[in-house]
PAVEX-346463 format. One record per residue (C-alpha): residue in three letters; z negated, y, x negated. Coordinates in steps of 0.5 Angstrom, whole numbers, plus 500, padded with zeros to 3 digits. Each point is the difference from the previous one (the first is absolute). Last residue first. Example, Ala and Ser with C-alpha at 12.3 -4.5 7.8 and 13.67 -1.06 7.14 Angstrom:
// residues 2
Ser486498473;Ala498493502;
// end
This chain:
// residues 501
Unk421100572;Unk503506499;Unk501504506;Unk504506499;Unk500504507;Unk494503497;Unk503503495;Unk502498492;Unk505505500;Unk507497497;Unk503504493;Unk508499498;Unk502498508;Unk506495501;Unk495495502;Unk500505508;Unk507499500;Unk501493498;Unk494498504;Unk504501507;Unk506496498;Unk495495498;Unk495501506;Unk505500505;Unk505493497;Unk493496501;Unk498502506;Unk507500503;Unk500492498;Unk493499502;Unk502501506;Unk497507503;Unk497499507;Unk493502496;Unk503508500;Unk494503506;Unk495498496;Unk502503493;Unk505495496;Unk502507495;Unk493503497;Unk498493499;Unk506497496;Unk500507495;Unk492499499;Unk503493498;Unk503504496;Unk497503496;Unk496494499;Unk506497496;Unk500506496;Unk493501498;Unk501492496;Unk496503494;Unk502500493;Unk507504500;Unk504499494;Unk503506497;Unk501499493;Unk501493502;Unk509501498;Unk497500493;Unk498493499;Unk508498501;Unk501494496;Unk496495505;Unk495495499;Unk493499502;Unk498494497;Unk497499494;Unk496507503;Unk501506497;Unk497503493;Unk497506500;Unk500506494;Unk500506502;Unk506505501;Unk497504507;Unk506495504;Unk498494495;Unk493501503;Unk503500507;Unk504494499;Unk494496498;Unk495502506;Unk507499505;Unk499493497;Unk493499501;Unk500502506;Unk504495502;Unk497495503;Unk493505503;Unk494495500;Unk499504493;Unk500507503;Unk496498508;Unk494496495;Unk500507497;Unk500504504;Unk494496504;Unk496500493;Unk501508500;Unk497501508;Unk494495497;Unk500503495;Unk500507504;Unk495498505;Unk494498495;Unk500506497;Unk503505495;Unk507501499;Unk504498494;Unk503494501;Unk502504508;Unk503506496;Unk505495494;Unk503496507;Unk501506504;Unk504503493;Unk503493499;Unk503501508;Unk502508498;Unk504497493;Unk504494504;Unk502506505;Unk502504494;Unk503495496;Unk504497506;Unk503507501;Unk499503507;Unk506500505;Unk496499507;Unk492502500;Unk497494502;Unk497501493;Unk497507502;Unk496498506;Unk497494497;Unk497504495;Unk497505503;Unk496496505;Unk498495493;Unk498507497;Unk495502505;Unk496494497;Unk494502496;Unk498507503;Unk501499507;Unk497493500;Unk493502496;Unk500506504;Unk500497506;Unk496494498;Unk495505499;Unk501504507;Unk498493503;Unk494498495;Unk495500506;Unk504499507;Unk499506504;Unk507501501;Unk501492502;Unk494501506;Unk504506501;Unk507496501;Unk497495504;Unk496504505;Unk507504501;Unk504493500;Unk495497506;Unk501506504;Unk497504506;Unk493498497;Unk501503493;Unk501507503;Unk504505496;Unk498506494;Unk498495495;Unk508497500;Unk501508498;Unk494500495;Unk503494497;Unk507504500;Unk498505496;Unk496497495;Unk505495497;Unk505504499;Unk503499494;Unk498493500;Unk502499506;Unk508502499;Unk499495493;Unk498495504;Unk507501505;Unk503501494;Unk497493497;Unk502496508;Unk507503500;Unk502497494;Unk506495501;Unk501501508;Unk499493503;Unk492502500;Unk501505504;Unk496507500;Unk497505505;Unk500505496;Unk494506503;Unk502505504;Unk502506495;Unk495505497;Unk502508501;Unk496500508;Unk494496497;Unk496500507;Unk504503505;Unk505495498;Unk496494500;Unk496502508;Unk508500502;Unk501493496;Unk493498504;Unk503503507;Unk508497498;Unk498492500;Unk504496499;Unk498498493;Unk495504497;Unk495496500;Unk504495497;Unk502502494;Unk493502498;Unk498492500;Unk506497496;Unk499505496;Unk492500499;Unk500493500;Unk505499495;Unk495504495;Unk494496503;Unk504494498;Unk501502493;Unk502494495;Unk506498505;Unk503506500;Unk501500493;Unk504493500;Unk504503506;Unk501506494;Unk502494495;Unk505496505;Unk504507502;Unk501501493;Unk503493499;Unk504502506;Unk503506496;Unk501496494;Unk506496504;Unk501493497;Unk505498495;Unk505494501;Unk505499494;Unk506498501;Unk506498494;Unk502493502;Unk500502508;Unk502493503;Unk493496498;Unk497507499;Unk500501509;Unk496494501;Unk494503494;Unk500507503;Unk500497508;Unk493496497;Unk498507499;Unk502503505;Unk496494504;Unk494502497;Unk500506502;Unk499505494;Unk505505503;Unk508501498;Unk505502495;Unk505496496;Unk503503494;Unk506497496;Unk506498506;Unk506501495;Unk501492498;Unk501498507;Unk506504502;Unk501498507;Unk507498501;Unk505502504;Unk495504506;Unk496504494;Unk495504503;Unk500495507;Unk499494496;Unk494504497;Unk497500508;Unk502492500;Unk497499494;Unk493504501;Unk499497507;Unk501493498;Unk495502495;Unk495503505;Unk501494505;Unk498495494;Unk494504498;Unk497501508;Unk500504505;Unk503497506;Unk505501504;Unk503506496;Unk503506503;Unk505504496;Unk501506496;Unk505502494;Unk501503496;Unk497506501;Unk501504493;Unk496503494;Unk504507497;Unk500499492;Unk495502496;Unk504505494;Unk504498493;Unk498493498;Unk501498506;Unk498493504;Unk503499509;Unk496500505;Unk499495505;Unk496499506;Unk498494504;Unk497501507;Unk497494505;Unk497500506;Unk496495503;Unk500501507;Unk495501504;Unk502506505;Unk497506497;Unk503498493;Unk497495495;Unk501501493;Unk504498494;Unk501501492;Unk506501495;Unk502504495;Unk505499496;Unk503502492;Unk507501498;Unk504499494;Unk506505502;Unk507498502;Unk501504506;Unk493502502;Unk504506503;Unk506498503;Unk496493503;Unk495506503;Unk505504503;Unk504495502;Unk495496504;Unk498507504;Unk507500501;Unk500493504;Unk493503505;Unk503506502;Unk506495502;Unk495496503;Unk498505503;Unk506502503;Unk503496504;Unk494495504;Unk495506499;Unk504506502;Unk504497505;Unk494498504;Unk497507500;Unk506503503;Unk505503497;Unk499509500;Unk507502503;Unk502506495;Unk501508501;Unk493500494;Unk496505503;Unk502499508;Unk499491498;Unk494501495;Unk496504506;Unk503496506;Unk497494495;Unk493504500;Unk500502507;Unk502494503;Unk494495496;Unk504493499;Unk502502493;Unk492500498;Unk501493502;Unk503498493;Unk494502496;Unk500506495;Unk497498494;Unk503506496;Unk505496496;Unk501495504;Unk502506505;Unk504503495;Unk504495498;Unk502498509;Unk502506500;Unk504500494;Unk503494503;Unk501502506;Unk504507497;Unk505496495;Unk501495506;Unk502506504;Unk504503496;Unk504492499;Unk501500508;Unk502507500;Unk501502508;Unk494505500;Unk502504494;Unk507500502;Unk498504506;Unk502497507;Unk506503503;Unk501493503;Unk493499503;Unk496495499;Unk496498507;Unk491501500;Unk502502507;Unk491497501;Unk503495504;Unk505497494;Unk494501496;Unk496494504;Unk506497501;Unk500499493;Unk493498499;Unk499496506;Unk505496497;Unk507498503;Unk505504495;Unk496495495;Unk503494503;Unk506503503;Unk501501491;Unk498493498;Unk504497505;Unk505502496;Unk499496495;Unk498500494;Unk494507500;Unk495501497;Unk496506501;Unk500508498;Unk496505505;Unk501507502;Unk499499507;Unk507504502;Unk503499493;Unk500492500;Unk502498493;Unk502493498;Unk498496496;Unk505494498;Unk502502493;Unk498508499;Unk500505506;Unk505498505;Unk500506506;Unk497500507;Unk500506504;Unk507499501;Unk500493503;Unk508498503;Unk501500492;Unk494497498;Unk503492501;Unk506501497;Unk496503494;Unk495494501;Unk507494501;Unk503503493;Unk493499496;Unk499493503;Unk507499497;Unk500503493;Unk493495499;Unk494503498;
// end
C-alpha cells in the first residue's frame, strides 16, 4: 500500500481511538469487534454508521482506557480468532452457534476476549484455515510419487459434486490421504472430471504440476471415469487407472440378491413391519429380549444386504414365530413376510447363503481398512476369489464368474498383480508399458477408492438443512480444513455415518 494513503489512515485514527490500523488498509473496530477495509475516510463515518455499531455503542460497549492488554492486542486477538475459527472447523461447528447469547457470553467470560462475529470468521479467517490446510498437504507430498483418487456424487441440493483425494507412494508406511479438493460440476461427464483433476493437481503443485509423479488413479467402473482415465494418461505419462475392488464386490453380492427373491423379500418385507411402528417392536422385545431388531440394509452400503441374510439365518425360527403372532389383514408387509417365511426351501437358501459367501461381507470390510500392505489386500481379494471357485452350486459360479468379469475389466489389475508377486519374491513380468524406477514405493498402494467415500460422508455431515446458504466456495474451504483432522486418524470405523456408495 502506498506511504501516502498509509499516512492519511493513521491521521484519519487519531480523532478515533476505538479504532486501531491492523494490517494494510484494514482497520480494527474495538467496540464492535470487526476488521474492514478502509481507503478513505469516508469508510470509517461509514462504518461507525451501521447498525452493528451503533448498536454496541447503545449497549455501552465503549473501550476504556485502563483496559487490559489482553483486550486491546489486535495480533492477540487475531491468534485467538483464528483458533476459534480451527476448531470450530475442526468440530463442524456452524458459524450461527456464535449467534446463541449464552454460548458466546460463555467463551467471552472464560476466555477475557470479545467473541467476532460470525461474518468475520468465514470472510477472514476460513480462508486462512483453508491456505494452512494446502500447506500441510503441499509439505507432506512434497516431492512424493503420488496416487489419486477421484469420484462424484449428488448433494441434497442437486448439484453435482465432485472430490479428489491424494496421497502420497511410500515404501516405508501408508501414508495419511488428503481432500484436496471439492468443487461443484455442471455436469458429469469425462470431460468435466478431467478438467477437475487438472485444476485440483494445479492446486498440489501451484508452479508446475509434476505430471510424471501421478502414478495410480482410483476410481469406480462408470464408464465415463474410465474414459476420464484414458484423457487424463495423454498428460500423465506414468498413470495407471485401477478400480475399486470393494465396489467390484458389491457388484457380486447384488448378483447373489438377484438369485433369491424369496430371501430379499423376506428382508425387505420384515424391515417394514417394524418401521414406525412401536406396539410391534414393543411386541418383538417381549418376545426375543436378547435378540436385536432385525437389520434393515441399504443397498449403497457394501454389504449390508449378506449380513442382514446371515442375521436371518441365525435366527430364522425366532423372528417367524414373531411375524406369526401379528395380524396379516391390518398390514400388507406382515402378510407378505409371513407368505415369504412359509416359502419352501426359504431356510435352505439361508444356509446355503451363510455358508458360502460370508466371506465376500468379510472381506469388503478388512481392505477398506486404511494402511494395509498391497500384498496382503490383493491376497484377501484371491482368497474370495479361490472360495467362490471352489463353492458348491449354481449361485457361487455365477457369483465366482461375476468376480471375475469385474478382475479383468479392471485396467490395472494386472499390473498391481505383477508388483505384488514381485513383493512375495516370485516371478511376474509388468506390463510394456508401465514404467517407473521406483516399484518399492507401492508397498502400500490402496485397492479401493474408500477414501473418496469418506469424504462425501464428511460433505453430508457439513451442508446440513439449516447450512444450504453456504457458497460453493465456504463449502469447498469447510470441508478440506475440515477433512484434515478427521483424515489424520490411523484407523476409521466403518459406522453408519460412512455411506459407501
Amino acid at each position: 500500500m502506498p506511504k501516502n494513503i498509509e499516512t492519511s489512515i493513521r491521521i484519519w485514527l487519531k480523532d478515533n481511538p476505538h479504532l486501531k490500523l491492523h494490517e494494510g488498509d484494514k482497520i480494527f473496530c474495538r467496540i464492535c469487534n470487526k476488521i474492514f477495509s478502509c481507503k478513505k475516510k469516508f469508510h470509517i463515518i461509514q462504518h461507525e454508521n451501521t447498525n452493528a455499531h451503533k448498536r454496541f455503542v447503545a449497549k455501552g460497549a465503549v473501550v476504556q482506557p485502563q483496559i487490559s492488554e489482553s483486550l486491546t492486542n489486535v495480533p492477540a486477538r487475531s491468534t485467538f480468532f483464528m483458533d476459534l475459527c480451527t476448531a470450530m472447523v475442526a468440530a463442524n461447528i456452524p458459524w450461527f452457534k456464535l449467534d446463541c447469547p449464552p454460548f458466546r457470553n460463555f467463551l467471552e467470560k472464560y476466555t477475557e476476549t470479545k467473541i467476532p462475529n460470525r461474518t468475520t470468521l468465514s470472510k477472514l479467517y476460513l480462508p486462512k484455515c483453508y491456505q494452512n490446510a494446502i500447506n500441510i498437504i503441499q509439505a507432506d507430498i512434497g516431492q512424493h510419487d503420488i496416487w489419486i483418487c477421484v469420484d462424484e456424487t449428488t448433494d441434497r441440493t442437486g448439484r453435482f459434486i465432485a472430490n479428489l483425494i491424494v496421497g502420497k507412494l511410500s515404501e516405508d508406511s501408508a501414508a495419511t490421504p488428503y481432500l484436496l479438493s471439492s468443487k461443484v460440476l455442471e455436469r458429469t461427464n469425462h470431460c468435466t472430471v478431467a478438467r477437475f483433476v487438472n485444476e485440483s493437481l494445479a492446486i498440489l503443485w501451484p508452479n508446475a504440476i509434476q505430471h510424471a509423479k501421478v502414478k495410480i488413479m482410483y476410481s469406480d467402473a462408470a464408464p465415463y471415469m474410465l474414459k476420464t482415465a484414458t484423457s487424463l494418461k495423454v498428460f500423465y505419462p506414468n498413470l495407471i487407472h485401477f478400480t475399486c475392488i470393494a465396489h467390484g464386490l458389491n457388484l457380486v453380492a447384488e448378483v447373489i440378491r438377484e438369485q433369491y427373491p424369496n430371501v430379499n423379500g423376506i428382508i425387505s418385507t420384515t424391515k417394514k413391519i417394524f418401521l414406525k411402528a412401536p406396539l410391534r417392536v414393543q411386541i418383538y422385545k417381549e418376545m426375543l429380549p436378547n435378540t436385536p431388531l432385525p437389520p434393515e440394509p441399504v443397498l449403497t452400503r457394501w454389504g449390508t444386504w449378506l449380513n442382514a441374510a446371515f442375521f436371518y439365518n441365525t435366527h430364522f425360527e425366532k423372528i417367524k414365530e414373531v411375524v406369526a403372532r401379528f395380524d396379516s389383514n391390518s398390514a400388507a408387509s406382515i402378510k407378505n413376510a409371513q407368505n415369504f417365511f412359509n416359502s419352501p426351501g426359504i431356510k435352505n437358501e439361508l444356509t446355503y447363503i451363510h455358508t458360502h459367501f460370508k466371506i465376500i461381507p468379510e472381506t469388503i470390510k478388512k481392505i477398506e481398512a486404511r494402511g494395509m500392505p498391497l500384498t496382503e489386500s490383493l491376497g484377501l481379494v484371491e482368497t474370495v476369489s479361490d472360495s467362490l471357485r471352489s463353492a458348491p452350486g449354481r449361485v457361487a459360479k455365477v457369483a465366482f464368474n461375476k468376480l471375475s468379469n469385474c478382475l479383468l475389466k479392471n485396467p490395472s489389475y494386472e499390473t498391481l498383480w505383477a508388483i505384488k508377486k514381485i513383493f512375495c519374491g516370485d516371478e511376474a513380468e509388468l506390463p510394456f508399458n508401465f514404467v517407473t524406477d521406483n516399484i518399492q514405493a507401492f508397498k502400500f498402494a490402496p485397492i479401493t477408492s474408500c477414501e473418496v467415500e469418506r469424504s462425501f460422508s464428511m460433505y453430508k455431515n457439513i451442508l446440513t438443512d439449516k447450512r444450504h446458504n453456504l457458497s460453493e466456495k465456504n463449502v469447498e474451504m469447510l470441508i478440506v480444513a475440515h477433512s484434515l483432522t478427521k483424515f489424520d486418524k490411523n484407523d476409521i470405523d466403518n459406522d453408519k455415518d460412512n455411506d459407501f456408495e
